[in-house]
Structures are given as structure tokens and as C-alpha cells.
C-alpha positions in Angstrom: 0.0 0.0 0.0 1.2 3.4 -0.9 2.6 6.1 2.0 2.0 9.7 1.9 5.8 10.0 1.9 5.8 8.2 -1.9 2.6 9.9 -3.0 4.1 13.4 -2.6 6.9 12.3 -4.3 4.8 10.8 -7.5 4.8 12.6 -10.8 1.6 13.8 -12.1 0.1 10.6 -13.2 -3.4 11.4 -15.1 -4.2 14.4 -17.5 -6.2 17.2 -16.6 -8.5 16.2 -19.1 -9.1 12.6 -17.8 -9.6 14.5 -14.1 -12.1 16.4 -15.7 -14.3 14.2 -16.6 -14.4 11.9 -13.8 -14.9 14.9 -11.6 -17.8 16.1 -13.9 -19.5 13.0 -13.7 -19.3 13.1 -9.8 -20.4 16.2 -10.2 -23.6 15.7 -12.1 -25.1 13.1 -9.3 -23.3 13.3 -5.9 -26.2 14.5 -4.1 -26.3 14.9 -0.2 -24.1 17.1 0.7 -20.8 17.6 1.9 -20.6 14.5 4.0 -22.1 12.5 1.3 -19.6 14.2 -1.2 -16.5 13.0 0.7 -18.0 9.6 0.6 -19.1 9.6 -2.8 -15.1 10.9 -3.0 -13.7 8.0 -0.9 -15.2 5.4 -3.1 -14.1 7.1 -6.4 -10.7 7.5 -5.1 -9.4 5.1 -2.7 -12.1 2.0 -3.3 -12.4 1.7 -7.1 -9.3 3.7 -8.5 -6.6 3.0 -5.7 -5.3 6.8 -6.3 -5.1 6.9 -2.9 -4.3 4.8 0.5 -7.0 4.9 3.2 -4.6 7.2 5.0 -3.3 9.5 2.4 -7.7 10.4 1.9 -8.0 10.4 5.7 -5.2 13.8 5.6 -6.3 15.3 2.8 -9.7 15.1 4.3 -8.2 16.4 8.0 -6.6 19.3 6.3 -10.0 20.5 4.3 -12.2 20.1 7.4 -9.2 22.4 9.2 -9.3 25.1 6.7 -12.2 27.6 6.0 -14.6 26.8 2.9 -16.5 24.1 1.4 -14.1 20.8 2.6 -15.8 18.6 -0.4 -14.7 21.1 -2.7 -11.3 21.4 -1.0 -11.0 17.5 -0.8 -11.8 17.3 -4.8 -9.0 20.5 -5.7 -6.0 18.5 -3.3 -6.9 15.4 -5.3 -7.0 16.9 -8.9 -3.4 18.4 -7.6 -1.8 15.3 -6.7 -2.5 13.3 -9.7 -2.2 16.2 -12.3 -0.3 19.6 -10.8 -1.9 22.8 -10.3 -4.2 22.2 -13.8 -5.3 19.1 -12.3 -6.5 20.7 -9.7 -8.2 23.4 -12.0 -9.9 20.9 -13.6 -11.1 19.0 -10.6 -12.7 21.9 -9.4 -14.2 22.6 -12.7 -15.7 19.6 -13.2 -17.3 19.1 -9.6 -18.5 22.7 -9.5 -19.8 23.7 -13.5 -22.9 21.3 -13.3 -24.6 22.6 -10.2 -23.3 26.2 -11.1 -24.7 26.2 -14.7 -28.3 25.1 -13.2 -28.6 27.6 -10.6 -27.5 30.5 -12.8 -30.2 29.2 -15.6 -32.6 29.2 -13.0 -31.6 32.6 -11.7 -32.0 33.8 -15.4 -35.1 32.3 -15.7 -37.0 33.7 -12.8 -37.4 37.2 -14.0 -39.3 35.6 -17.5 -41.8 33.5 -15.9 -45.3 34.8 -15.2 -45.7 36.2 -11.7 -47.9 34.2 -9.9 -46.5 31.0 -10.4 -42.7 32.7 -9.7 -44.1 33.7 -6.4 -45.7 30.3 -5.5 -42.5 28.5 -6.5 -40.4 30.7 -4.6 -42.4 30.3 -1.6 -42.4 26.8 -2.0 -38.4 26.3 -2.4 -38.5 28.9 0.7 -40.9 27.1 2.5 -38.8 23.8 2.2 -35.2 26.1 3.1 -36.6 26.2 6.6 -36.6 22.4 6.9 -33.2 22.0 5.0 -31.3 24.6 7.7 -33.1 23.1 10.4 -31.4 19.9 9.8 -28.1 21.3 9.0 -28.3 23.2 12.9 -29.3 19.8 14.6 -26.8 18.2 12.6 -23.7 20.7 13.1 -25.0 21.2 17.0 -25.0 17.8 18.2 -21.0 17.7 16.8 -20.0 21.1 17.3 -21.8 21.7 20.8 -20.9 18.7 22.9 -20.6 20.3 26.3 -21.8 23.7 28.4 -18.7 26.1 27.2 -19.5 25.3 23.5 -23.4 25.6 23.5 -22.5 29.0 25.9 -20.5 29.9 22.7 -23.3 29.3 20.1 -26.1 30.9 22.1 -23.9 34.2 22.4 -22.8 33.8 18.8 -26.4 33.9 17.5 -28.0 36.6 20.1 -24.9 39.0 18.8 -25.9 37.8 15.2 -29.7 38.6 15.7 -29.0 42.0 17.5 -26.6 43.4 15.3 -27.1 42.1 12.2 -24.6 42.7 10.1 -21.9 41.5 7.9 -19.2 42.7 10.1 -20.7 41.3 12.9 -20.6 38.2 11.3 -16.8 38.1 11.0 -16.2 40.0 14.7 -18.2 36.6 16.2 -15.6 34.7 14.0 -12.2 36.2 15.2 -14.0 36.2 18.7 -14.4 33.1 19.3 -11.6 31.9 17.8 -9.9 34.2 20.2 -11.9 32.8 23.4 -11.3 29.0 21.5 -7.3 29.9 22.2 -8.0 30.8 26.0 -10.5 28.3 26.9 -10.4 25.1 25.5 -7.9 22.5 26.3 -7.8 19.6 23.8 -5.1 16.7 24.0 -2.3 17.0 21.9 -3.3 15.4 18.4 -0.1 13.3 16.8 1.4 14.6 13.9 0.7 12.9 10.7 2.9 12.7 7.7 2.7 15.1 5.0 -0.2 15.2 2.4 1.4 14.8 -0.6 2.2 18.8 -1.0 3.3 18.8 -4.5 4.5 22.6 -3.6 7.5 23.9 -2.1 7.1 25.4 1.6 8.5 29.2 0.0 5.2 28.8 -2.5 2.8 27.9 0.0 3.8 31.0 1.8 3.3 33.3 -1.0 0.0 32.0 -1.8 -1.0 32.4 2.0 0.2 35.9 1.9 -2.0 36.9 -0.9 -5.2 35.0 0.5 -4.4 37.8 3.7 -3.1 40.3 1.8 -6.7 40.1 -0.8 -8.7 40.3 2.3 -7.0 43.6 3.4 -6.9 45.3 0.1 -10.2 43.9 -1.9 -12.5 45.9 0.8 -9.9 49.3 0.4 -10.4 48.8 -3.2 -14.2 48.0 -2.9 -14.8 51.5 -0.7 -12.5 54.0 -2.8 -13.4 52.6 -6.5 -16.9 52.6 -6.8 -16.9 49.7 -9.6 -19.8 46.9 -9.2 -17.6 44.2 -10.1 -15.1 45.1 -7.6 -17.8 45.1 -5.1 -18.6 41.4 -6.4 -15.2 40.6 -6.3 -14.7 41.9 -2.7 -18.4 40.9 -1.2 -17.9 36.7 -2.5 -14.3 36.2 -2.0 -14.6 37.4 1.7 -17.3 35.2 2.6 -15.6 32.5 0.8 -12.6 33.4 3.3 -14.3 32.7 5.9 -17.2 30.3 6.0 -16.2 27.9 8.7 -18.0 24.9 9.6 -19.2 23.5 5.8 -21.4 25.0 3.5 -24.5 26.0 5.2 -23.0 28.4 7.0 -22.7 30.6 3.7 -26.7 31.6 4.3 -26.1 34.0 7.2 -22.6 35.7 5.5 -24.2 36.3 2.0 -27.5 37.3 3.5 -25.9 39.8 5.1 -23.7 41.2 2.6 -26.2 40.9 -1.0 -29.8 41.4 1.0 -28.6 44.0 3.0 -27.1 45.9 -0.2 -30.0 45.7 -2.3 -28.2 43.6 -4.9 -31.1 40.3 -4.3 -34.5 40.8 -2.3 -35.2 38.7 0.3 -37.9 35.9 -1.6 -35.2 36.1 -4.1 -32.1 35.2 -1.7 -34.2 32.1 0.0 -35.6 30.9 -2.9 -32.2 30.2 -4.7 -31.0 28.5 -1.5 -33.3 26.2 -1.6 -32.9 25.5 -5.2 -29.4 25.1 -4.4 -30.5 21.9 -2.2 -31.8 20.1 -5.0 -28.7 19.8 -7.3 -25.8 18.2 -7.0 -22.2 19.4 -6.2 -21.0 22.2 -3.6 -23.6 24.3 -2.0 -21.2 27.2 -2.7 -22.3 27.3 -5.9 -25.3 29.4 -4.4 -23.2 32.2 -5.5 -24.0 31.3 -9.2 -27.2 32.2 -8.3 -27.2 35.4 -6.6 -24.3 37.0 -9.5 -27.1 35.8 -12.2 -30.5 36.6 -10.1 -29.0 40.5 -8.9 -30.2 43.6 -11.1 -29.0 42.9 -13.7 -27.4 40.3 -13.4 -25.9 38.2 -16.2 -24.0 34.9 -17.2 -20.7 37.0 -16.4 -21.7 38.1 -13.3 -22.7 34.6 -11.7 -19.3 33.7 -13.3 -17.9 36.5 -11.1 -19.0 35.7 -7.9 -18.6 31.8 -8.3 -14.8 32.4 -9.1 -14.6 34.9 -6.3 -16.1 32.6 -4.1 -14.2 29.8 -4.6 -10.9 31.6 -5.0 -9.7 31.4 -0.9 -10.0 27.5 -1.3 -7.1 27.3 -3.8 -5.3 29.9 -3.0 -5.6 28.2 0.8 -5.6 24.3 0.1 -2.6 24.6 -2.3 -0.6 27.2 0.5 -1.3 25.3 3.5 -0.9 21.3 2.2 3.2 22.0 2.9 2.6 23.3 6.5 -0.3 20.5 7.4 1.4 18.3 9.6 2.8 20.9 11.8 -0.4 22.8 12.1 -2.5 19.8 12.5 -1.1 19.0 16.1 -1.1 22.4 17.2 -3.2 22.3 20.3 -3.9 26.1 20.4 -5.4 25.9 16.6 -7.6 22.9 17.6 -8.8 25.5 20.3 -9.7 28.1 18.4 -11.1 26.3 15.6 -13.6 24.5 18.3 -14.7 27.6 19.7 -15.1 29.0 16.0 -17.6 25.8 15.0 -19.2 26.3 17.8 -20.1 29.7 17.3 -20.7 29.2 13.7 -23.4 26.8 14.9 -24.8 30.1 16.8 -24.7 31.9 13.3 -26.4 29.2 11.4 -29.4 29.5 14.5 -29.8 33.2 14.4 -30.0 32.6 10.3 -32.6 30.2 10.7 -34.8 32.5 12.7 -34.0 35.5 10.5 -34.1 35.2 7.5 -35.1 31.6 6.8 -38.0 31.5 9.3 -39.5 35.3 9.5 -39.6 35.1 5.3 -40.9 31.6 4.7 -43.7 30.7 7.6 -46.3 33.0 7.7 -49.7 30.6 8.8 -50.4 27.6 9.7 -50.3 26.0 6.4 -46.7 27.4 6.1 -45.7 25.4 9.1 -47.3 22.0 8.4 -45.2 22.3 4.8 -42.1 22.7 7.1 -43.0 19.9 9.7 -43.5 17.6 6.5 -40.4 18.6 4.9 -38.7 18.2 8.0 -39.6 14.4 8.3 -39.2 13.7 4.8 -35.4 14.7 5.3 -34.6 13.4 8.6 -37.0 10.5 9.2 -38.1 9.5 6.3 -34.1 9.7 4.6 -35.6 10.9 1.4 -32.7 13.0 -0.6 -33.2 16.7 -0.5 -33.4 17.2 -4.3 -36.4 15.3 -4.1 -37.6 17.3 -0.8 -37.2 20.9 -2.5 -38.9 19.0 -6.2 -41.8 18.8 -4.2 -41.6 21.6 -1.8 -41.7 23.7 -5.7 -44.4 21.5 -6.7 -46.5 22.2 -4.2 -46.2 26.1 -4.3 -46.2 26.5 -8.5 -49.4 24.3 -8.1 -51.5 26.2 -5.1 -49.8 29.8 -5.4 -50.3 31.4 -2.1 -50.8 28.5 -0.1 
């Protein structure tokens, strides 16, 4: 079986083409999510093609759940890297994120043409069933991120701060502060260092690349507030929440609401609708952005382009400068502090969103609320897959507008 000593020492091994495909075909029907992705992942990669060892996926896997950003995503681009170099990774990426990405920003296109009152019933539909979709995710992150007093005391704070000041600043001040109370408070037992995962990049290019993820998120908002250009806006406004999403890809709702609702660029039936049209494709749930670049005034192929690339642009420039440092960084036990208190308060975020705006948009009566409840069920106990949730969550509102 193969080490992660000799796989980083392996020369590219596949073309990017090749890597294209097979990651456009995963991306065309893993549905489920993140977790599901990585498994979907494991299978592709370590069961059926032997690319990698089960320990070699187990770091690569370590590291993306580490960083900020959509791990699957992460996972796919440190994969497309070691078997093909940087283009590899390009084309990883590509493949895993253009089918979900192309049917968002067609729907987003779309939504402006069709007549009004079946828009507004679908929209309230897909809305309707976004309640029951971030309900889950909250249960779901809670019950790992929140295991004890200290950490739910962290999420509680996180979303009353989030609900009273509600803002996109605020978001990232909960961030930095609890990462900052994560350093002081928790004490976690020292993790073993693991072997390297397969960096493919010198230690002196890893650095520059994590010196321009910083230095972007200190200069794109300067540029953003003295250059009064929309695309640098975009630019600014999608790569900074893409900076600093922790805790997977639900916790993008709160961040973008915040930033696109707040400045006008998407109304608020608009934002929630798209989000839950995001649950029923396949691939990362970052492509959301897709959706907002072609849904906003005047929006446009280009601009959902924009924002996806903006979005996703931290990951590489983070995955490909941090992979050389990983096994250093991994047993740090003030990191593993502060990243617990940070997923903890994320969890808090991802609350305070599914009050406002998930709940306070969606659920106006009674009827509103049974839709939930059933939506709910269908998810969690009757396992049915979420495409087929928000399908019928549509359904039901293009069929009976204003339910």
C-alpha cells in the first residue's frame, strides 16, 4: 500500500483532461451534501481507482475540514493536484462545480421571464422547504460542534450578537471572537502529527499563496470603498465570505445574506428561494453564489461567473498554501482551540439565520408550518434525498400559489 511519503513524491500521473471528466461526472449526481460528497469521494478514489491509501484520503480530508470553505470542494482540488499539478487541480474543481453552477445561474435567469404568480408560489415553495433544510443542517452541526456547556455558551452568544446586530461585520467579529476565546478556553489533548499530504508545492510557495489570500482580504474591501466599480464590489463581497465560511457550506446563508440582502443587490424571496434551489442539485452548496451573480439587477451569465470564481478563489489559494505546513499545524493544540470555539459559534450563526431570514420570510400561517414539519420528516426521518424534498416543496407552491 502506498505512504503519503511516496505519493508526494509521485509525478503527475493522469491528465487534466481525464480528471475532468471523472470529476464532472461526480459532479452531475453526488447529491447529499458535503458529508455525502466525501463519501461519494472515498469510493471514487481510494475503493475503485486506488489513487489513494486509506490514510493519504484520511489527511487530505483532515486538512480541508481544518481550513475555512466548502471541505468537499477542498478534498476534490488537493486530489486533482496530486494526480495532475496545479491544472489538475483546475480541472477538478471545474468539473465538480460547473454542473450545479450552470443550473442555478439558468434558474436565476429564468425567474425574472416567468409569469408572476406562479414565480411567487414557486419561490415560496423552495423557501418554505429552506426552513426544513437549515433546520437539519443546525441539529446536525449542534450535536457535533456543541458537545458540552462552554461550547453551547458559545453558540447561544454567537447567535444573540448575530440577531442583535445584524450585520456583515458582525458576522466576522463573532468569528475572530471566538476563535480568540477558542485559544483561551479550550484545552484539547495534543493530536499526533501525521505525515505530510502529498504537497506537491514547495514550503516558500505555499507561503506566497497564503500571503496573498491575507493580503486580498485587506486590500479587496480598500479597493471595494474607494473605487466605486460593481464588479469590484462582487469581487470583494464573494471572496470574503468565501474566506471565511467555517463549519461547511451551510453556514454561507447567514454571511451572503448579510452582505447581497442588506445591499440591495437580491431581495429577500429572491435570496431564500435560490437557496433552496441550491438543495436540489448536485455538487457544492457554494455554488449558491452562481445564483445570486445571475439573479441581482441585472445580473448576467458574467456576473454569476464573477461571484462563483470569487467565491471559490480562498480555497485554492488556501488548500494549495497550507498542504506544505499540514502536519505541523494539524497538532497544534492552540489551533484545535480556536477552531472549536469558531464551530461552535458558527453553529450560533447558522441559529440566528434560521430564525432571520429563513423562518420570519418563509412561515407566515399555519399552512406554512405544516409544509415545514413535513419537509422536516421527509429529510430526517423519512431519509428521502433533499433534491427530491425541494422538487416537491416547488411543486407544491407553483401548483397552489399562495398557499
Amino acid at each position: 500500500m502506498t505512504d503519503s511519503a511516496t505519493l508526494s513524491s509521485q509525478a503527475p500521473s493522469d491528465s487534466p483532461w481525464r480528471i475532468f471528466l471523472i470529476f464532472l461526472r461526480l459532479g452531475l449526481t453526488s447529491f447529499g451534501g458535503p458529508v455525502a460528497h466525501l463519501g461519494y469521494f472515498r469510493d471514487a478514489f481510494v475503493s475503485r481507482r486506488g489513487w489513494l491509501d486509506e490514510r493519504s484520503y484520511a489527511d487530505l480530508v483532515a486538512l480541508c475540514q481544518f481550513l475555512p470553505g466548502p471541505a468537499s470542494s477542498q478534498v476534490g482540488i488537493a486530489i486533482g493536484l496530486l494526480r495532475a499539478g496545479t491544472p489538475g487541480a483546475f480541472a477538478a474543481w471545474a468539473g465538480f462545480t460547473l454542473p450545479s453552477a450552470v443550473a442555478l445561474t439558468l434558474f436565476a435567469l429564468g425567474l425574472a421571464s416567468w409569469e408572476s404568480a406562479t414565480a411567487s408560489g414557486l419561490l415560496h415553495g423552495l423557501k418554505i422547504v429552506a426552513v426544513a433544510v437549515v433546520a437539519q443542517a443546525v441539529w446536525g452541526m449542534a450535536r457535533t460542534f456543541c458537545s458540552d456547556g462552554l461550547r453551547i455558551g458559545f453558540a447561544v452568544m454567537a447567535a444573540s450578537a448575530a440577531l442583535l446586530a445584524p450585520a456583515a461585520w458582525t458576522q466576522l467579529g463573532i468569528i475572530l471572537a471566538a476563535g480568540l476565546l477558542g485559544l483561551a478556553l479550550f484545552r484539547l489533548d495534543r493530536v499526533a502529527e501525521r505525515a505530510p499530504v502529498a504537497p506537491r508545492i514547495s514550503r516558500s510557495t505555499g507561503g506566497l499563496l497564503l500571503a496573498f489570500f491575507f493580503a486580498s482580504l485587506l486590500i479587496l474591501p480598500l479597493l471595494a470603498a474607494t473605487w466605486s466599480a460593481p464588479l469590484v464590489a462582487l469581487v470583494d463581497t464573494f471572496y470574503r465570505v468565501g474566506a471565511l465560511v467555517f463549519g461547511g457550506g451551510h453556514v454561507v446563508l447567514p454571511l451572503l445574506e448579510a452582505e447581497v440582502v442588506t445591499n440591495g443587490w437580491v431581495n429577500q424571496d429572491t435570496f431564500m428561494a435560490g437557496y433552496g434551489a441550491a438543495q436540489a442539485v448536485p455538487g457544492p452548496l457554494f455554488t449558491f453564489a452562481a445564483f445570486l451573480g445571475g439573479a441581482m439587477h441585472g445580473g448576467s451569465p458574467f456576473s454569476a461567473a464573477v461571484c462563483l470564481v470569487a467565491v471559490f478563489a480562498p480555497s485554492f489559494l488556501l488548500v494549495l498554501g497550507v498542504m506544505p505546513f499540514w502536519a505541523r499545524l494539524s497538532a497544534n493544540q492552540h489551533l484545535q482551540g480556536a477552531l472549536a470555539g469558531i464551530n461552535a459559534a458558527v453553529v450560533g450563526l447558522l441559529l440566528a439565520a434560521l430564525y432571520d431570514p429563513v423562518w420570519t420570510s418563509a412561515v407566515h400561517d399555519s399552512g406554512d408550518f405544516a409544509l415545514v414539519l413535513l419537509a422536516l420528516a421527509a429529510l430526517t426521518a423519512w431519509k428521502l434525498p433533499p433534491w427530491l424534498v425541494v422538487l416537491g416543496g416547488g411543486l407544491v407552491g407553483w401548483w397552489l400559489p399562495g398557499f
